[in-house]
DRENMARPA-739871 format. One record per atom (N, C-alpha, C): x negated, y negated, z. Coordinates in steps of 0.001 Angstrom, whole numbers, padded with zeros to 6 digits, always signed. Example, Ala and Ser with C-alpha at 12.3 -4.5 7.8 and 13.67 -1.06 7.14 Angstrom:
! residues 2
-013190+005690+007800 -012300+004500+007800 -013200+003300+007800 -012850+002250+007080 -013670+001060+007140 -012900-000030+007870 
//
This chain:
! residues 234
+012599-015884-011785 +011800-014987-010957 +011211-015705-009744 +010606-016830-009837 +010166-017664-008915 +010936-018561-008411 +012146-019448-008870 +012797-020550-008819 +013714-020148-007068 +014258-018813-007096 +015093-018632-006003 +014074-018252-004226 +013620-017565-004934 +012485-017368-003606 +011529-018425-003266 +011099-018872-004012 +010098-019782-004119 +009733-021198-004173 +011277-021443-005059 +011551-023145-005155 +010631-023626-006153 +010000-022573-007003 +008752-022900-008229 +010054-022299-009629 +009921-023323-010449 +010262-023263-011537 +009653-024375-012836 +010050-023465-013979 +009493-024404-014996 +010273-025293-015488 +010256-026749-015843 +011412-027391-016579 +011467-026752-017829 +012921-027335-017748 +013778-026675-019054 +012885-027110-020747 +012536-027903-020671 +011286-028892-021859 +010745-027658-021483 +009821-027291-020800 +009149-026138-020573 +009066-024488-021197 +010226-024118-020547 +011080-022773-021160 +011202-022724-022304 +012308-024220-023044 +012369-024658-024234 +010751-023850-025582 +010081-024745-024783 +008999-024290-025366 +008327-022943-025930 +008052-022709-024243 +007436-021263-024421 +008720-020050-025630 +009831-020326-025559 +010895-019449-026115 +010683-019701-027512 +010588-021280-028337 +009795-021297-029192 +008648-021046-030184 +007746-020749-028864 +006275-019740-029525 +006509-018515-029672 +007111-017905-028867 +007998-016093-029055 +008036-016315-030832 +008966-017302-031175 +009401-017026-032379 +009980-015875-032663 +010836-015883-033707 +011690-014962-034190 +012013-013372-033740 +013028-012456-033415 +012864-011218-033484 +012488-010764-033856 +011548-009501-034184 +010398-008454-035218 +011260-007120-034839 +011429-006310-035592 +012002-005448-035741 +010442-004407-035403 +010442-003385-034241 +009399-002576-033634 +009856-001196-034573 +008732-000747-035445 +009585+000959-035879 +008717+001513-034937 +007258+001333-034212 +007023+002472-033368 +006155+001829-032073 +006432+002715-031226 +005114+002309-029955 +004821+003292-029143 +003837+003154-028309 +002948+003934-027525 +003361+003709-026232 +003266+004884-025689 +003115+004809-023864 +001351+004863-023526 +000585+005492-024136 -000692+005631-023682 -000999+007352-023546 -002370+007568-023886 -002260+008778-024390 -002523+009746-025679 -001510+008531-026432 -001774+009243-027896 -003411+008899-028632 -003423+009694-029706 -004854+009465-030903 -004136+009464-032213 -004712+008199-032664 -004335+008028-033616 -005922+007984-035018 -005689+009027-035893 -006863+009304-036565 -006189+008163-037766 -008039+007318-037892 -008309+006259-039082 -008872+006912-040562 -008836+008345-040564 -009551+008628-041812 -010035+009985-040821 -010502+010514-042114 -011141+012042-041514 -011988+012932-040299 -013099+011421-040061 -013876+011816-039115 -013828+011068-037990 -012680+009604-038179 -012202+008678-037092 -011040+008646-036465 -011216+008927-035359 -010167+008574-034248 -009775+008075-033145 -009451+007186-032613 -009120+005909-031381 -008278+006546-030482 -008284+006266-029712 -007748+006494-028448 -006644+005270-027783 -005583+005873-027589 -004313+004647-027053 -004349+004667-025278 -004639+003723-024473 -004231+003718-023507 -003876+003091-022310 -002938+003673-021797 -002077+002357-021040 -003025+002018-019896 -002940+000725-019903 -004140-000441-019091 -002480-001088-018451 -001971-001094-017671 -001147-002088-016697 -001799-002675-015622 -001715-004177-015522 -001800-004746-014407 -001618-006669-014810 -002227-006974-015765 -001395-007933-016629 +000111-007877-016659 +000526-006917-017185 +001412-006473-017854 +001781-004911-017440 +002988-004604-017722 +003199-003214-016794 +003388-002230-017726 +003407-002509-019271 +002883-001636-020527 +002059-002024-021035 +000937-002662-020865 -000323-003443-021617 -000890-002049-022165 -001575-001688-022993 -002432-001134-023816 -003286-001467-024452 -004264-000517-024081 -005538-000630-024738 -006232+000256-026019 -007381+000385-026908 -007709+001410-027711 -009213+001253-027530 -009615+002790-027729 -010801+002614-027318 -011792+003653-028519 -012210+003658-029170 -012960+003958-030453 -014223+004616-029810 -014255+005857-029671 -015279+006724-029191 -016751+006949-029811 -016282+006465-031153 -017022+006427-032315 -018506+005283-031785 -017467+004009-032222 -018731+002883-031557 -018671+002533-029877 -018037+003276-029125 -017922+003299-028052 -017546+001483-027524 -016302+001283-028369 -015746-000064-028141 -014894+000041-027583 -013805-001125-026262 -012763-000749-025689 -012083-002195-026619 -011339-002326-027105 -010429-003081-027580 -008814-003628-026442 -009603-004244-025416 -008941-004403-024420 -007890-005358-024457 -007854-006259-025332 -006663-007212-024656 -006713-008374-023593 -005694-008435-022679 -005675-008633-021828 -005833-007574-020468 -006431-006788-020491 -006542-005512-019781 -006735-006430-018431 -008422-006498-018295 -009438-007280-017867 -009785-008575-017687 -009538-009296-016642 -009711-010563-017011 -010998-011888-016466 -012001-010766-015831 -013040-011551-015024 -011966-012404-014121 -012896-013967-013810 -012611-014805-013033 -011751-015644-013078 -011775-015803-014703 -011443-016721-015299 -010828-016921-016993 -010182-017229-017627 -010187-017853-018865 -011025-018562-019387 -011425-018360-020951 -012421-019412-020956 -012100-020387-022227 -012263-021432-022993 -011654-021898-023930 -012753-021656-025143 -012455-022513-026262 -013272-021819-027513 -014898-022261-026699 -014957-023279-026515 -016188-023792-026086 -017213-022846-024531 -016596-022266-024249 -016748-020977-023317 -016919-022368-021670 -015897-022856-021503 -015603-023873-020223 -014534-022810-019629 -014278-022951-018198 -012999-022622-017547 -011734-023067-018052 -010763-022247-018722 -009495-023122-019217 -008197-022604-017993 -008292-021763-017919 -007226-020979-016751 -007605-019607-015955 -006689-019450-015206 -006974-018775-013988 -006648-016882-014453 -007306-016265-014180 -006657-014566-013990 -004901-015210-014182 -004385-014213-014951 -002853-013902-014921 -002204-012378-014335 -002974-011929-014611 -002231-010474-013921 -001039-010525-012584 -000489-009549-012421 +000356-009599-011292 +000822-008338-010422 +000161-007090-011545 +000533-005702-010312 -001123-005091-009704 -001241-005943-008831 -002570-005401-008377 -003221-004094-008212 -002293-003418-007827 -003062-001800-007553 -003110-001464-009021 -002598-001880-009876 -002636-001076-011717 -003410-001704-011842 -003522-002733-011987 -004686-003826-011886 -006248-003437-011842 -006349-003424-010495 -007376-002457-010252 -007996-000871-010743 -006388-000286-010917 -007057+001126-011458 -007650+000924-012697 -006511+000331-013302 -007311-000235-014754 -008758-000526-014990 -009295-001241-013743 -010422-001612-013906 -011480-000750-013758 -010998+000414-012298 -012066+001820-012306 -011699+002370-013653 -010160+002549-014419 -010642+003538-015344 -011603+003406-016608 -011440+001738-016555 -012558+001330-017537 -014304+001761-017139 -014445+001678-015921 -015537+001723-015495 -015675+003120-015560 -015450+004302-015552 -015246+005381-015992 -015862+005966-017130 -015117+004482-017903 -015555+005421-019360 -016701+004842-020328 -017249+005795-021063 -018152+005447-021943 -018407+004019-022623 -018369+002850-022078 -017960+001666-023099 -019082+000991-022925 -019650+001173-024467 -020713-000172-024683 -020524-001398-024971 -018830-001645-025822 -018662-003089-026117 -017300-002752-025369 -016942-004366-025128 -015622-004600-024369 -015212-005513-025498 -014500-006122-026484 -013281-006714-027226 -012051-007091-026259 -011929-008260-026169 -010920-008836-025686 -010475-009809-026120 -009207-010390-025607 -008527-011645-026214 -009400-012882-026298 -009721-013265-024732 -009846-014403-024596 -011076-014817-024124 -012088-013791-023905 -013307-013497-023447 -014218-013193-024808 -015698-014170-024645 -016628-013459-025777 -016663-011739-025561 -017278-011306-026425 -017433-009973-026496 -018547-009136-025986 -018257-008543-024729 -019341-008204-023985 -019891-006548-024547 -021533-006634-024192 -022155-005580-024808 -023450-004758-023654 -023325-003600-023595 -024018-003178-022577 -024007-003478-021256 -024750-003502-020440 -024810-003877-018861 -023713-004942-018735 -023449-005617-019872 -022378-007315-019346 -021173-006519-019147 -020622-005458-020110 -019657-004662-019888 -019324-004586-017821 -020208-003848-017406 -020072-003699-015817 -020125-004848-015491 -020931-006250-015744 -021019-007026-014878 -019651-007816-015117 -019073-007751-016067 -017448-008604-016507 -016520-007653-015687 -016750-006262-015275 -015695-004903-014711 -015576-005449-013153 -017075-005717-012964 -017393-006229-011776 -016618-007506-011163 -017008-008478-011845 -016268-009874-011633 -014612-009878-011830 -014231-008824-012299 -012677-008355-012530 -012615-007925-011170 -013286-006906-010621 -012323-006160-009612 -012442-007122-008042 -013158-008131-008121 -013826-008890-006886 -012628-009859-006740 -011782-010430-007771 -010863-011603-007834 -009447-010807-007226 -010025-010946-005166 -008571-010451-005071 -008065-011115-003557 -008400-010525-002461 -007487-011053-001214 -007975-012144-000020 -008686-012335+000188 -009631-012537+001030 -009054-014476+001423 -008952-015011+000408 -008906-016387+000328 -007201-016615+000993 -006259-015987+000182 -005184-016024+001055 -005185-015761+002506 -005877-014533+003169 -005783-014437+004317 -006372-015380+005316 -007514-016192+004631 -008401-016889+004834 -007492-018617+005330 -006432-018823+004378 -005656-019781+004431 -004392-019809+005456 -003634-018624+005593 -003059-018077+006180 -003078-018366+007682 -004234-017853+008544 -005284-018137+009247 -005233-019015+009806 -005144-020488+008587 -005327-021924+009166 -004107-022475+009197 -002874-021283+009438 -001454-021806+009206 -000854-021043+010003 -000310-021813+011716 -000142-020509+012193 +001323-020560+012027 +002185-021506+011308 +003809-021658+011232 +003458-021609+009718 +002298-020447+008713 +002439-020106+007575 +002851-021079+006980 +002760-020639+005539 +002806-021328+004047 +003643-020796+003254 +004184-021383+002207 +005058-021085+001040 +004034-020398+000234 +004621-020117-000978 +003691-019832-002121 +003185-020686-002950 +004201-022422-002911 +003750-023302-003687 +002433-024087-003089 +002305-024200-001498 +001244-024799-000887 -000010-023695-001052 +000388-022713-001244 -000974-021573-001506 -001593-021575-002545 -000871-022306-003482 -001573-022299-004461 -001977-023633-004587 -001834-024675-004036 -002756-025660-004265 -003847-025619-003236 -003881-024437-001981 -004771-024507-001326 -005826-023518-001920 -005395-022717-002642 -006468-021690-002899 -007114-022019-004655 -006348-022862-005574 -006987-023024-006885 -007860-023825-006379 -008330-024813-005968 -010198-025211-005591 -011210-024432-005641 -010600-023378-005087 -011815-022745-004079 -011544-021193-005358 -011109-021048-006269 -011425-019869-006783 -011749-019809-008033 -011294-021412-008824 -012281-021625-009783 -012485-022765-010653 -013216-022983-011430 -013486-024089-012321 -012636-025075-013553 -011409-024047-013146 -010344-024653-014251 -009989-026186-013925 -009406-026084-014717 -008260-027757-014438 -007768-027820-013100 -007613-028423-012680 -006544-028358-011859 -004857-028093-011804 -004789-028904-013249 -003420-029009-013857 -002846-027708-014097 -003635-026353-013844 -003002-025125-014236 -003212-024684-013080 -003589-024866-012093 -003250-024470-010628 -002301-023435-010615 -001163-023812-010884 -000033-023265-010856 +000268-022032-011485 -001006-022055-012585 -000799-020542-013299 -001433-019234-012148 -001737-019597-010854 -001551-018286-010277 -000833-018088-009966 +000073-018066-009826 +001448-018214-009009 +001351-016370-009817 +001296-015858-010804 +001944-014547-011057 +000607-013932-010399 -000831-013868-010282 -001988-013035-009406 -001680-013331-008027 -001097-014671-007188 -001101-014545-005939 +000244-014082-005493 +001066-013981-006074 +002381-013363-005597 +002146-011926-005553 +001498-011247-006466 +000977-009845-006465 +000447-009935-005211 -000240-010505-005232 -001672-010041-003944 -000334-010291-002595 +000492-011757-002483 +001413-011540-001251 +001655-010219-000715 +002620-010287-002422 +003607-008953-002166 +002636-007668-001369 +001484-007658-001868 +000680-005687-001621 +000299-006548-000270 -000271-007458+000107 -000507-007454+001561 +000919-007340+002521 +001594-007291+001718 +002819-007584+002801 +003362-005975+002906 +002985-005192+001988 +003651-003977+002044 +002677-002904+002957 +001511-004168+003098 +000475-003238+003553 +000269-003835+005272 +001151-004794+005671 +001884-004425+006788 +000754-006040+007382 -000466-006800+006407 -001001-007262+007145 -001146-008696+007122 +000570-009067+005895 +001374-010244+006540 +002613-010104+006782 +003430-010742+006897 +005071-011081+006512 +005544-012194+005697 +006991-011594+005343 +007401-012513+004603 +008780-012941+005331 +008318-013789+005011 +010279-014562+006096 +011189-014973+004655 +011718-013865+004209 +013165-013781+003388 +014154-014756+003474 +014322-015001+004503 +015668-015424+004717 +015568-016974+004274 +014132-017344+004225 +013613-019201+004153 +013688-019467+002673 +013990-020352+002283 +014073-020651+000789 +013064-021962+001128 +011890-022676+000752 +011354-021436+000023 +010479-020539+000923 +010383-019114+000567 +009751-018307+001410 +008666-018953+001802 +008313-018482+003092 +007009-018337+003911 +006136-017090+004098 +005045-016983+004137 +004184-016075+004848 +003335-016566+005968 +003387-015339+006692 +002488-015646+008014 +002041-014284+008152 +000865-014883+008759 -000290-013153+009196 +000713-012557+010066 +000377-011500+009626 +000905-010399+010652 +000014-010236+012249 +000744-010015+013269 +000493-009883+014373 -000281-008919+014653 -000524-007782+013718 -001066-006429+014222 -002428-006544+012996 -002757-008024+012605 -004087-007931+012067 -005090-007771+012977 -005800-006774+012752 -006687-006133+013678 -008150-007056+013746 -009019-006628+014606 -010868-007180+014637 -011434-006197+013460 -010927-005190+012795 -011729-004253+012259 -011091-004949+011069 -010223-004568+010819 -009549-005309+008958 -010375-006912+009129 -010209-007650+010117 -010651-008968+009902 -012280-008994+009661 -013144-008134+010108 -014409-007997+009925 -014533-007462+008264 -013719-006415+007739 -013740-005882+006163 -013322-007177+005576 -012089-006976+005535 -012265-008767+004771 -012599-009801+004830 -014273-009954+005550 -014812-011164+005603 -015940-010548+005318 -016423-009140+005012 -017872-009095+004670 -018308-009898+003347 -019744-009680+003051 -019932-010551+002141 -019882-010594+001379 -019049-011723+000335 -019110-011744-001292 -019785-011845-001968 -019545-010950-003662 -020503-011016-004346 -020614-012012-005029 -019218-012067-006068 -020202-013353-006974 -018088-013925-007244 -017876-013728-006825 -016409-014530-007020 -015562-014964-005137 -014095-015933-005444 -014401-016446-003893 -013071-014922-003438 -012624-014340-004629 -011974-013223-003614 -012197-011946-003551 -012673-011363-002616 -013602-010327-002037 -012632-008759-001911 -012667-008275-002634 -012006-006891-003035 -011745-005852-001610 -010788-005704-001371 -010797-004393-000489 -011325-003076-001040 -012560-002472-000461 -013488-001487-001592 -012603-000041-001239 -012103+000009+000041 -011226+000825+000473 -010165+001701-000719 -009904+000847-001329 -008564+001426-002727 -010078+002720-003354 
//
């Protein structure tokens, strides 16, 4: 996915690996698109629903009962955190606009606890303030870099220019944005306010010519509490 456009690939030790943890085939007898209710007993029933932006069938359940969202990877704040609650890795997601809806439709709904993978378990007001710090981790820093490149950047130099500055992880996983900033490329590029030069192995981006004083003033107003600053516009 990355290796031809990009010139980013994993070694084969690598692949090796990860194909390893998959482990074995599981035979699936059923699954969900999102939507369905599935009743636990007489007076209980959960709610199935599709959360994409991680993942482009991710699902979630959400228990109306204790007003819990059993999210997953839905949601991912800023950051990863490890058992010890330190920075371990970066946001993974990669289809931004699902991404995002995901995140209003959570905000939407009734949820006092949030349940997730890799995140303690947030309760009341932390609920919004984790929805919050989710929807803020988005464009601003690329364009920002961009900017200071007027014969543009690859995707592999973008990401060692922009993991500093967006969060507390390792360094050594830098590289795990590569699937959130290729999203964010791709939607700025469709949204007319970079380019991508195709034809370069490995690709380049460069600002687009028709970035305006008005878009450049929105995406520099001020941030809240993460370094990439949401277009509120969506």
């Amino acid at each position: 996915m990355y290796a031809v456009p990009h010139a980013l690939a994993s070694s084969d030790e690598a692949r090796h690996e990860m194909l390893a943890l998959l482990g074995s085939a599981q035979r699936i007898d059923m699954t969900w698109c999102g939507g369905e209710t599935l009743r636990l007993s007489s007076d209980w029933v959960v709610d199935i629903y599709h959360t994409p932006g991680h993942s482009a069938g991710h699902l979630s359940v959400f228990d109306p009962r204790s007003r819990t969202m059993f999210s997953g990877d839905a949601v991912q704040g800023a950051r990863y955190l490890d058992i010890n609650g330190a920075p371990a890795l970066c946001p993974t997601y990669q289809h931004v606009d699902a991404y995002l809806t995901t995140i209003r439709a959570f905000d939407a709904l009734p949820i006092d606890r949030l349940a997730s993978c890799h995140w303690p378990l947030h309760v009341g007001p932390a609920v919004k303030d984790f929805l919050e710090e989710s929807h803020q981790f988005v464009d601003s820093v690329l364009l920002d870099e961009l900017r200071n490149c007027p014969d543009g950047a690859t995707l592999a130099e973008l990401l060692v220019a922009a993991g500093p500055r967006l969060g507390g992880w390792p360094r050594s996983v830098d590289r795990e944005l590569v699937y959130a900033v290729e999203g964010h490329l791709d939607r700025l590029v469709a949204r007319g306010t970079i380019v991508s030069h195709l034809g370069i192995t490995p690709r380049r981006y460069i600002l687009s010519s028709i970035d305006s004083e008005a878009e450049h003033h929105e995406l520099h107003a001020p941030a809240q509490s993460a370094a990439w600053c949401d277009l509120h516009r969506l």
